[in-house]
C-alpha positions in Angstrom: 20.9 -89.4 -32.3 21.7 -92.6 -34.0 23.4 -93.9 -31.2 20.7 -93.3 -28.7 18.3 -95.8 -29.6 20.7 -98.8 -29.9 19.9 -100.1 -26.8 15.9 -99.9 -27.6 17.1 -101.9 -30.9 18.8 -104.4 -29.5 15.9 -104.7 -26.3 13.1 -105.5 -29.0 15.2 -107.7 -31.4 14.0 -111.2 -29.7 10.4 -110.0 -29.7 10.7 -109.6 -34.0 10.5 -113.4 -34.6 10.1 -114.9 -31.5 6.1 -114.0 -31.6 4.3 -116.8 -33.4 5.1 -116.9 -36.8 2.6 -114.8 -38.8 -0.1 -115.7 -41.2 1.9 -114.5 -44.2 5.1 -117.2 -43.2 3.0 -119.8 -41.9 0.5 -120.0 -44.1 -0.2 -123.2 -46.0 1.5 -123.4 -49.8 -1.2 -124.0 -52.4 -1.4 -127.4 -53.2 -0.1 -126.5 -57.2 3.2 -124.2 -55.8 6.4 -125.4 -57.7 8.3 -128.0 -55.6 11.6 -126.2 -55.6 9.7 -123.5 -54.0 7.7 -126.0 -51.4 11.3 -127.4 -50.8 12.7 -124.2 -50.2 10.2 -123.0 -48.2 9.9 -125.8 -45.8 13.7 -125.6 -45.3 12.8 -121.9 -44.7 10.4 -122.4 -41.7 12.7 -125.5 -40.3 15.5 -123.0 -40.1 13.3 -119.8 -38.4 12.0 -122.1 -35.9 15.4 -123.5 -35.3 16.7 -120.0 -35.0 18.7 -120.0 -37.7 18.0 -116.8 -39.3 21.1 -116.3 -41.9 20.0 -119.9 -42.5 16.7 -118.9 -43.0 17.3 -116.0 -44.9 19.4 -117.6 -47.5 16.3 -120.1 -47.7 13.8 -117.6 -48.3 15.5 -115.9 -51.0 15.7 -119.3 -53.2 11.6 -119.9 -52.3 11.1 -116.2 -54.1 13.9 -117.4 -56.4 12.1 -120.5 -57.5 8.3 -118.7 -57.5 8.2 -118.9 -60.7 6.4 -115.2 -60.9 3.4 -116.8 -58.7 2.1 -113.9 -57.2 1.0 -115.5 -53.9 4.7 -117.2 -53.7 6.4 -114.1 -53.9 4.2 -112.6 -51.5 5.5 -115.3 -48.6 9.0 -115.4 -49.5 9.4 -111.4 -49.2 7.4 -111.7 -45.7 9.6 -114.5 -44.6 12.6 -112.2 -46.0 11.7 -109.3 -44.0 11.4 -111.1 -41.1 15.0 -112.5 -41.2 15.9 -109.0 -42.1 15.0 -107.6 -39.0 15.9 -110.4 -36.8 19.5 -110.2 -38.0 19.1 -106.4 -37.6 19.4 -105.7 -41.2 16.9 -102.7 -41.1 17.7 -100.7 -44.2 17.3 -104.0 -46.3 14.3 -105.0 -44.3 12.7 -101.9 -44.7 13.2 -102.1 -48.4 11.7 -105.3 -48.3 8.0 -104.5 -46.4 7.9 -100.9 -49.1 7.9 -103.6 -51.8 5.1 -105.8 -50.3 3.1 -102.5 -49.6 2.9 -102.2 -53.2 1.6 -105.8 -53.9 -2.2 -107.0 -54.0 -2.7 -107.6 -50.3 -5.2 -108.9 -47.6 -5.5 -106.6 -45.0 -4.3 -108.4 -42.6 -1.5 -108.6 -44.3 -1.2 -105.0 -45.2 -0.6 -104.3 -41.7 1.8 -106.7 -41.1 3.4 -105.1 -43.8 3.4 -101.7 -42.3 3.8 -102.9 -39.2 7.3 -104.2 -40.2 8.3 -100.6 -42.4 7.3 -98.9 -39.2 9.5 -100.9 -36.9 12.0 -101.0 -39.6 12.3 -97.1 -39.9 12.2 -96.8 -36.1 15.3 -99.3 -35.7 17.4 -97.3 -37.9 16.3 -94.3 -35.8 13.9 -92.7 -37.5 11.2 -92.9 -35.3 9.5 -89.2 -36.7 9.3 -90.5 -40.0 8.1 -94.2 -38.8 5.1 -92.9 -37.2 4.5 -90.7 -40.3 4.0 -93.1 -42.4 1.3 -95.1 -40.7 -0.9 -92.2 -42.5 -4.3 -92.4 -42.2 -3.7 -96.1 -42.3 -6.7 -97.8 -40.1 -4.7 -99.2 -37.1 -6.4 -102.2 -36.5 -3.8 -105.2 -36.1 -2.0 -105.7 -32.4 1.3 -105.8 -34.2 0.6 -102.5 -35.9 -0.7 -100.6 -32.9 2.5 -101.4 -30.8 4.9 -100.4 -33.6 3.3 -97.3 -34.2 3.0 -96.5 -30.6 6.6 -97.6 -30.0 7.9 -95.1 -32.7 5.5 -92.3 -31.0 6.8 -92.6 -27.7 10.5 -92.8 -29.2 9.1 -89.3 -31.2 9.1 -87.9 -27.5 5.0 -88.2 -28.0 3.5 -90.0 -25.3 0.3 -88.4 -25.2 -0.3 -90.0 -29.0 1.1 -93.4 -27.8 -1.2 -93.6 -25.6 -3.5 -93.3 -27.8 -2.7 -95.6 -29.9 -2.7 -97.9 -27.0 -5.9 -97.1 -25.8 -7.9 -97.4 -29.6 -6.1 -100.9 -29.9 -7.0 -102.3 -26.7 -9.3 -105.2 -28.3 -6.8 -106.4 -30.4 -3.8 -106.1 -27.7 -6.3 -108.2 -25.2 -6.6 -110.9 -27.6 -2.7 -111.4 -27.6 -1.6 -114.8 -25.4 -0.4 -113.5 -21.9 3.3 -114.7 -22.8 3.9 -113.8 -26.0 6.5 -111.9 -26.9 4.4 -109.2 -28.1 2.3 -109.3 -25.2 5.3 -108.4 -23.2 6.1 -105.8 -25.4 3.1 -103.5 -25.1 3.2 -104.2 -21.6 6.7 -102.7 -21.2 5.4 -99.8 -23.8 2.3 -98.9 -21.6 4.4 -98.9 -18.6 6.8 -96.7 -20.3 4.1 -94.3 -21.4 2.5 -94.6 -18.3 5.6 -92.8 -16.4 5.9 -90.5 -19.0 2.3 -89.1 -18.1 1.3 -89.9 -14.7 2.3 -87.9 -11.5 5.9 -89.3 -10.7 8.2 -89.0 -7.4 11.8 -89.4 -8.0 14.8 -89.4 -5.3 18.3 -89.8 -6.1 21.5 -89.7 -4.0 25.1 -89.0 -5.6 28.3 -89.7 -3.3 32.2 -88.4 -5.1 35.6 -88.2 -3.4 38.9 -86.8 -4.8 42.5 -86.7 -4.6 42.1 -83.2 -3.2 40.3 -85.6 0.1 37.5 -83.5 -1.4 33.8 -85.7 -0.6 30.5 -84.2 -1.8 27.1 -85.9 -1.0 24.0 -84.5 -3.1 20.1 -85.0 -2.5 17.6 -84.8 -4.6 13.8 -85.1 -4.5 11.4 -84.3 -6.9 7.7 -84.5 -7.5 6.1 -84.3 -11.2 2.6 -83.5 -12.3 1.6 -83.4 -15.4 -1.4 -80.9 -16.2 -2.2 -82.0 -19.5 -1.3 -85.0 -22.2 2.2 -82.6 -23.2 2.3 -80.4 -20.4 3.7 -80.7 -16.8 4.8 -79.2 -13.7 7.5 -79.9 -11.3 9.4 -79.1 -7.7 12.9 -79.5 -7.0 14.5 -80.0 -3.8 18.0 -80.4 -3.5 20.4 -80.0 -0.3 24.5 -81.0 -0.9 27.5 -81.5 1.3 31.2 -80.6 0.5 33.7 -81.4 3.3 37.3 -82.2 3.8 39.1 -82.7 6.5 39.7 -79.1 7.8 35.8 -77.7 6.5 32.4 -78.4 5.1 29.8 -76.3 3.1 26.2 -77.1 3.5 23.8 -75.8 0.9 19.9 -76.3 -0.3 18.1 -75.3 -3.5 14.3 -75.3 -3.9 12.7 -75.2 -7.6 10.0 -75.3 -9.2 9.7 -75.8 -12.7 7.5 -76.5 -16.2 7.6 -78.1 -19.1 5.4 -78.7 -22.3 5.7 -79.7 -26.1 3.8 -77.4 -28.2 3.1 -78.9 -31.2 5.3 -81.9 -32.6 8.3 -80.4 -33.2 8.6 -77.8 -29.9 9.6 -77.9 -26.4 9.7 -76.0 -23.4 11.2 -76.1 -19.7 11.7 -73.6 -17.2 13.0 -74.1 -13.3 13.2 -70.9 -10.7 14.0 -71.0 -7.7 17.0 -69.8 -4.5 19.0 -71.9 -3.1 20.6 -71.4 0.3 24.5 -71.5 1.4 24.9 -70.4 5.2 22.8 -66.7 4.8 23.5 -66.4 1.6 19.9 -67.1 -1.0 20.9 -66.6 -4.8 18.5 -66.8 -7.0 19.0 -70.0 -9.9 17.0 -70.8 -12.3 17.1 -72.4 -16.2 15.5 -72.2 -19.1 15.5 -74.1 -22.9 14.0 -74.3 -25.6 14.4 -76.9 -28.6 13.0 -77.5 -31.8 13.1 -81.2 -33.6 11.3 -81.5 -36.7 12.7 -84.0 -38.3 14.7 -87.3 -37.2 17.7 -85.5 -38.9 18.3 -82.1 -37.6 17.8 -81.1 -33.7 18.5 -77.3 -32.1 18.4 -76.4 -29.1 19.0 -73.1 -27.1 19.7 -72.6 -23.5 20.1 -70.0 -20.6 20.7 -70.6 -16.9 21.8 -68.8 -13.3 23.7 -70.8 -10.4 25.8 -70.5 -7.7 29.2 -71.8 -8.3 29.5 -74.2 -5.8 33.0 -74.2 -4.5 34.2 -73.3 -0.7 35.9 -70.1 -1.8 33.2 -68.9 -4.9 30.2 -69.5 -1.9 32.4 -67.3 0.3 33.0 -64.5 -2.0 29.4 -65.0 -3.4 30.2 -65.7 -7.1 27.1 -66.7 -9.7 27.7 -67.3 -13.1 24.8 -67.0 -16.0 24.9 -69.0 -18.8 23.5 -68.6 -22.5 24.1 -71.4 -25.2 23.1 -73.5 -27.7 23.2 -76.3 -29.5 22.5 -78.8 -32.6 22.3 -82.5 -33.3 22.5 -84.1 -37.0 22.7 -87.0 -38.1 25.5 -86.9 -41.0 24.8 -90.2 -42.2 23.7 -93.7 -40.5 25.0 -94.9 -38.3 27.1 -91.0 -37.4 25.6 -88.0 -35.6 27.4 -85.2 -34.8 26.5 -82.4 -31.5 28.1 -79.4 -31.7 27.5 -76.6 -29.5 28.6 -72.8 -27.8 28.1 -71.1 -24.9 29.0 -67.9 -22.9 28.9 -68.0 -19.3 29.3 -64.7 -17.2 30.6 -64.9 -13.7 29.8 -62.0 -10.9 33.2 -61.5 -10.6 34.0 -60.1 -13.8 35.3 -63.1 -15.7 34.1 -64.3 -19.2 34.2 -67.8 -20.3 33.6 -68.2 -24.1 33.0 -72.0 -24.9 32.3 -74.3 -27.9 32.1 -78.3 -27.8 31.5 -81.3 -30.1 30.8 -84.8 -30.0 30.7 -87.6 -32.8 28.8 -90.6 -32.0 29.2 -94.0 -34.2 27.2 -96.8 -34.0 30.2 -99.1 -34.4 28.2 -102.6 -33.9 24.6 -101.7 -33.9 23.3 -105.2 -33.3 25.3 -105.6 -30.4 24.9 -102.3 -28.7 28.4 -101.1 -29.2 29.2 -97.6 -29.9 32.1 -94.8 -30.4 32.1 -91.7 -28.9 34.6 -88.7 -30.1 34.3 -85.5 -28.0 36.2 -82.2 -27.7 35.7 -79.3 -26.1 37.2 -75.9 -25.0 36.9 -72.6 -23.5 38.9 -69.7 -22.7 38.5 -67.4 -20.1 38.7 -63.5 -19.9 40.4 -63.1 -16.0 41.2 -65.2 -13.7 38.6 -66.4 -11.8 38.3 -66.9 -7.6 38.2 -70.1 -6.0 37.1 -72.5 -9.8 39.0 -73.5 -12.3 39.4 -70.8 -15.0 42.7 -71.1 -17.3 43.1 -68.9 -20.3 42.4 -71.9 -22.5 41.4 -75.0 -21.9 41.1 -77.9 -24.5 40.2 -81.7 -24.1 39.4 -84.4 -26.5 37.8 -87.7 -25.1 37.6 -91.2 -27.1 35.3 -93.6 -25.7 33.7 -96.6 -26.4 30.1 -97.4 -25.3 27.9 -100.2 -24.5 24.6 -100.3 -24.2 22.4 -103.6 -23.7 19.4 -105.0 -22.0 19.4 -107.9 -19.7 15.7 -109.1 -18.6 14.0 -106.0 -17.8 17.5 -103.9 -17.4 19.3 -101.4 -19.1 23.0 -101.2 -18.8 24.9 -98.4 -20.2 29.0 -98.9 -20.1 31.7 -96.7 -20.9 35.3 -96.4 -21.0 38.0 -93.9 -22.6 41.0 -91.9 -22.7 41.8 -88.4 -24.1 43.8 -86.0 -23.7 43.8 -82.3 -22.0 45.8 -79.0 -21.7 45.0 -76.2 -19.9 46.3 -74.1 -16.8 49.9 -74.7 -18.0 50.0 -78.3 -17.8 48.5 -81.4 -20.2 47.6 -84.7 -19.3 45.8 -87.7 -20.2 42.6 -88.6 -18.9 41.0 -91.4 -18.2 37.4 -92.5 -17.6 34.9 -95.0 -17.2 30.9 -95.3 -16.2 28.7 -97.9 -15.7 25.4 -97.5 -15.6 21.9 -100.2 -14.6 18.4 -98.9 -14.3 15.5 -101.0 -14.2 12.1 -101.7 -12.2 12.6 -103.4 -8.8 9.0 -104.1 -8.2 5.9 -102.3 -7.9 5.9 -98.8 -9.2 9.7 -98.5 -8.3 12.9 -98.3 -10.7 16.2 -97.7 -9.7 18.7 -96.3 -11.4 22.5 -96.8 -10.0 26.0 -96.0 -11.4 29.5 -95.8 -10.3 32.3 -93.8 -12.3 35.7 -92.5 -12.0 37.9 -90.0 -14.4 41.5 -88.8 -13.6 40.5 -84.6 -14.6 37.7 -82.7 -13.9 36.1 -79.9 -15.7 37.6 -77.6 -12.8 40.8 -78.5 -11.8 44.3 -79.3 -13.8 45.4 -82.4 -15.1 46.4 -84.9 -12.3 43.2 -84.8 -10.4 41.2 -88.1 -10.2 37.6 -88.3 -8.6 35.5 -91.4 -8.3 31.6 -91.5 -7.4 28.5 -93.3 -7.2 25.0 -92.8 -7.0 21.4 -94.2 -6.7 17.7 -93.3 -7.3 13.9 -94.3 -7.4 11.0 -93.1 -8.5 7.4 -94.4 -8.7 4.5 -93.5 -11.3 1.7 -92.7 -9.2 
C-alpha cells in the first residue's frame, strides 16, 4: 500500500507551495516583533519565493528560534515550517508540525489551514482512511480544506463522499484564481471523481508474440453504470486470437457484472457470463470480496471459473476454478507486505495448490522510486494437458519501479530480474514494463504500455514474450 500512492505524492508536491503563499506566512510582522526574528523571517519568505525550500526551512526554524516566546511569532514560523516540510516531502515531520499548531490559539482561518496541512500530511504518507478521519466534525469551509479532504476520500476508495465534499465547497473553490495551482488541483480531483461515478465506456486492445511464434490479439469493451453513489453495474465483451503459423483459435466471452462498497470498509464484485471457443460455451464467472478498515491491514478473498485458454486445454475442454485469498499490511513506512494462497481445480483432475508474496519499499518516495520483492510458487497434483503444470514451481522477482507524473500523465516503469525453477529446469528471468496513461482531450484517456519478460507463468524457463497494448474510455 505504501507504494501505491507515490506517484499521487509526487503529482501534488508542486501544488503545496506553489499556491500563493497563505495568510499565516505572508502575513505582515507586528511592528514590535524582535529583529532577529523580522530578519529571519524575511530571509524566510526570500528563500520560499525563490524556491529554496531547505533554505527556507533552515530560515524558518531560526524566526521560531528567535520568537522570543511571542505567541503570534511562533504561530508563523511553525506555518512557514510546515510548509517547507511538505514541499521537501517531509510528511511525518510536517504532520507533526500542523498537530502542534492545532493545539495553539487560532483564527479560523487559520485553523483550517492547519488541518488542511495534517490532512494532506497524513494522506502523503498514505494514510488516506485516517486523513479524512480526522477532519471530524470540523466545519469544512476553506478551498484548501475541502480539496484535501476530498483528495484523501477519493484515495479512501470513497468517491461518493468526495463528491460531496466537492459539491458543499463549491463557493469557496469558485472564488480560487483560474490558474492557481489549487485551482488546477480540484479540477483534476472532480474529474477524477467524476469517472469514478458517471456512466463510463472503456475499450482496450492487447497484442503479444513469443519465441514459440505464438501471437495473441485480445479485445475488450466495456460499458459501466453506476446505480447509486457506491454501487454499479457492468458488461463485458471480450473476443481473442491465438495463431501461429500452422493454426489459430478464435474465442468470445460476454459478462456482465456488479459491484458496490457497503459501508466504509466493504466491497463487492461479481462477473457471470459464457464465453465461446468454436461450439464450445463454458460458463466463467468471478467473484471477491475485500474488507479494508484501516490504512494498515487489507483482506481480501477470491473465487473464479475460466476456460484455460490454450490450443490443446480448448480442444480437450479443460476449465479450472479458482478459490483464494489474500492480505496487504503495511509493516512499517515506507514497507508493505501482500501475501496470499490459492487452490485452483482443473476439469481434468489436476490440483494446483499455490501461495505468493510481494514486499514493496518505497526506496525514494520524493522521487517516485520504488522496490519490489516477489515470490511465488505452486505445485501441482498430475500432470496437466496442453498448460504448464510442473510438480513445483518457484520464482522470485526483484524489480525496481518508477512512478512519476509529467503534465497531466502518469508513467509507471519497471525493470527486474529473478530467478525460476520448475519443470526440471531453472533460469533467470528478466522483465520490464512501461506504462503512460493520461487524458488526450475531451472525455478520452488512454492508457498504453509495452513489456517483455523472458518466462511465463506457463511455460519453462527459456521462453521470452513481448507485448503491447492500448485503451480509452470516456466518462459520459
Amino acid at each position: 500500500m505504501g507504494y501505491q500512492v507515490m506517484v499521487r505524492r509526487k503529482a501534488l508536491i508542486s501544488a503545496l507551495f506553489a499556491v500563493a503563499l497563505l495568510p499565516s506566512i505572508t502575513s505582515p510582522v507586528r511592528a514590535d516583533a524582535a529583529a532577529p526574528f523580522a530578519q529571519a523571517l524575511a530571509e524566510a519568505r526570500a528563500d520560499a519565493v525563490a524556491e529554496r525550500p531547505q533554505d527556507a526551512l533552515a530560515a524558518f526554524r531560526a524566526a521560531l528560534a528567535a520568537a522570543g516566546g511571542d505567541a503570534e511569532s511562533e504561530r508563523t514560523a511553525r506555518f512557514g515550517i510546515a510548509r517547507m516540510l511538505m514541499w521537501l516531502g517531509r510528511y511525518e515531520e510536517a504532520r507533526s508540525v500542523y498537530a502542534t499548531l492545532l493545539t495553539c490559539d487560532l483564527s479560523p482561518e487559520d485553523r483550517q489551514i492547519a488541518l488542511a496541512g495534517e490532512v494532506k500530511s497524513l494522506a502523503y504518507l498514505d494514510r488516506p482512511r485516517e486523513a479524512f478521519r480526522t477532519v471530524g466534525d470540523a466545519p469544512v469551509v476553506s478551498s484548501d480544506l475541502t480539496v484535501a479532504a476530498a483528495q484523501a476520500a477519493s484515495w479512501s476508495g470513497w468517491s461518493d463522499k468526495a463528491q460531496a465534499l466537492l459539491e458543499r465547497g463549491e463557493p469557496a473553490l469558485a472564488q480560487l484564481a483560474p490558474g492557481s495551482q489549487l485551482a488546477h488541483q480540484a479540477r483534476s480531483l472532480a474529474d477524477d471523481v467524476h469517472r469514478d461515478l458517471a456512466p463510463t465506456v472503456t475499450v482496450n486492445d492487447a497484442y503479444a508474440h513469443d519465441s514459440d511464434g505464438l501471437s495473441t490479439n485480445d479485445t475488450t469493451a466495456s460499458v459501466r453504470a453506476p446505480v447509486s453513489r457506491t454501487a454499479a453495474v457492468d458488461v463485458r465483451v471480450r473476443a481473442f486470437d491465438l495463431h501461429d503459423a500452422a493454426w489459430s483459435l478464435h474465442g468470445t466471452e460476454t459478462r456482465a457484472g456488479f459491484d458496490a462498497r457497503a459501508g466504509d470498509a466493504t466491497t463487492v464484485s461479481v462477473t457471470a457470463g459464457r464465453g465461446a471457443y468454436a461450439g464450445w460455451t463454458p460458463a466463467v464467472w468471478s467473484s471477491d470480496v475485500a474488507y479494508q478498515a484501516t490504512d494498515d491491514l487489507r483482506v481480501a478473498a477470491y473465487a473464479s471459473g475460466e476456460a484455460v485458454e490454450t490450443q490443446t486445454a480448448i480442444a480437450n475442454r479443460t476449465t479450472a476454478r479458482t478459490l483464494g485469498a489474500r492480505a496487504t499490511l503495511r509493516l512499517a513506512d515506507p514497507l508493505a507486505l501482500s501475501a496470499g494462497t490459492y487452490v485452483e481445480r482443473f476439469s481434468d483432475g489436476n490440483v494446483r495448490h499455490g501461495v505468493d508474496a510481494s514486499l514493496a519499499v518505497a526506496a525514494v518516495p520524493s522521487a517516485g522510486i520504488g522496490l519490489l520483492i516477489r515470490e511465488r510458487a505452486f505445485s501441482d497434483a498430475t500432470a496437466g494437458l496442453g498448460y504448464f503444470s510442473p510438480a513445483h514451481y518457484v520464482e522470485q522477482n526483484y524489480a525496481v519501479t518508477v512512478r512519476r507524473r509529467v503534465r497531466r500523465w502518469f508513467v509507471d516503469a519497471s525493470a527486474g530480474l529473478g530467478h525460476q525453477a520448475g519443470g526440471g529446469s531453472a533460469g533467470t528471468p528478466f522483465s520490464y514494463a512501461l506504462t503512460v496513461r493520461g487524458p488526450v482531450g475531451g472525455c478520452l484517456r488512454a492508457d498504453a504500455s509495452l513489456n517483455a519478460q523472458n518466462s511465463a507463468l506457463s511455460s519453462a524457463s527459456g521462453y521470452r514474450r513481448t507485448g503491447a497494448a492500448i485503451g480509452f474510455s470516456c466518462a459520459l
